[in-house]
C-alpha positions as CSV (number, residue, x, y, z in Angstrom):
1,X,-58.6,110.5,48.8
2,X,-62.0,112.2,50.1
3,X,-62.8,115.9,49.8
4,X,-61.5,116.7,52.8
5,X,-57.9,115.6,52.5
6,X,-57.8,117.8,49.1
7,X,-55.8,120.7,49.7
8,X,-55.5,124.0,47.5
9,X,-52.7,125.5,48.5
10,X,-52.4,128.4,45.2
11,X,-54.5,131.6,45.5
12,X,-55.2,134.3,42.6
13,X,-55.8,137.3,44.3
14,X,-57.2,140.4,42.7
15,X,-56.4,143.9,43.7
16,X,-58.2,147.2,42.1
17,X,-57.8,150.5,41.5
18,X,-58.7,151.3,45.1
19,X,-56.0,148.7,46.6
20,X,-58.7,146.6,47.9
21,X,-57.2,142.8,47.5
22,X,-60.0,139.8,46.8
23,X,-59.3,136.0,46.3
24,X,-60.5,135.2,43.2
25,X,-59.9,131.3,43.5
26,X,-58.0,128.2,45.0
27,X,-56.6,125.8,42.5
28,X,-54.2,122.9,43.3
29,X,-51.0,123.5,41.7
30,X,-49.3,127.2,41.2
31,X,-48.9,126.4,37.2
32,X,-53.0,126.0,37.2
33,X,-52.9,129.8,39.3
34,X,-50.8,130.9,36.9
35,X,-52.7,129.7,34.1
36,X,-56.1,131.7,35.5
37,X,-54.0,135.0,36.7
38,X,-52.5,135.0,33.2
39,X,-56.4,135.2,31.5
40,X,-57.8,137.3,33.8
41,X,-54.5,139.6,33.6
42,X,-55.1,139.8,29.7
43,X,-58.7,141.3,29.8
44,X,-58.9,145.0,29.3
45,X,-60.0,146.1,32.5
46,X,-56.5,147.2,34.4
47,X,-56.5,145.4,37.5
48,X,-53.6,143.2,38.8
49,X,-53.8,139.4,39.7
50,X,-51.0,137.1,41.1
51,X,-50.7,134.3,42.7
52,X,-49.8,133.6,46.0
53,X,-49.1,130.3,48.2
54,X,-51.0,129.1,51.4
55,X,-48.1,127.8,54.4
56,X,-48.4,125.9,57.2
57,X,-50.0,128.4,59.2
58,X,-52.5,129.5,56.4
59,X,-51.0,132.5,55.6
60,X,-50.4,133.5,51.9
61,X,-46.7,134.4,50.6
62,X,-46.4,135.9,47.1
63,X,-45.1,133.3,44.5
């Protein structure tokens, strides 16, 4: 397999007090998303993470 037949199809995606969303990352599998969401989640600073799954088409769908 060569870097270009990798595919990440989990996003954590950040959204702040203003409701402004950002990706914070692309990981392979939803448990390692989950993994990341959960330790950003747990900081003190409130902002929400989840993480959300790339179709077909490239859009994301929450998980």
């Amino acid at each position: 397999m060569n870097d270009s037949t990798i595919t990440l199809p989990w996003l954590v995606i950040r959204q702040d007090d203003n409701g402004n969303r950002y990706r914070v990352g692309r990981y392979a599998t939803r448990a390692e998303a989950q993994k990341i969401a959960d330790s950003l989640d747990r900081r003190e600073h409130k902002q929400l993470y989840w993480v959300e799954r790339i179709g077909q088409n490239g859009d994301a769908a929450r998980a």
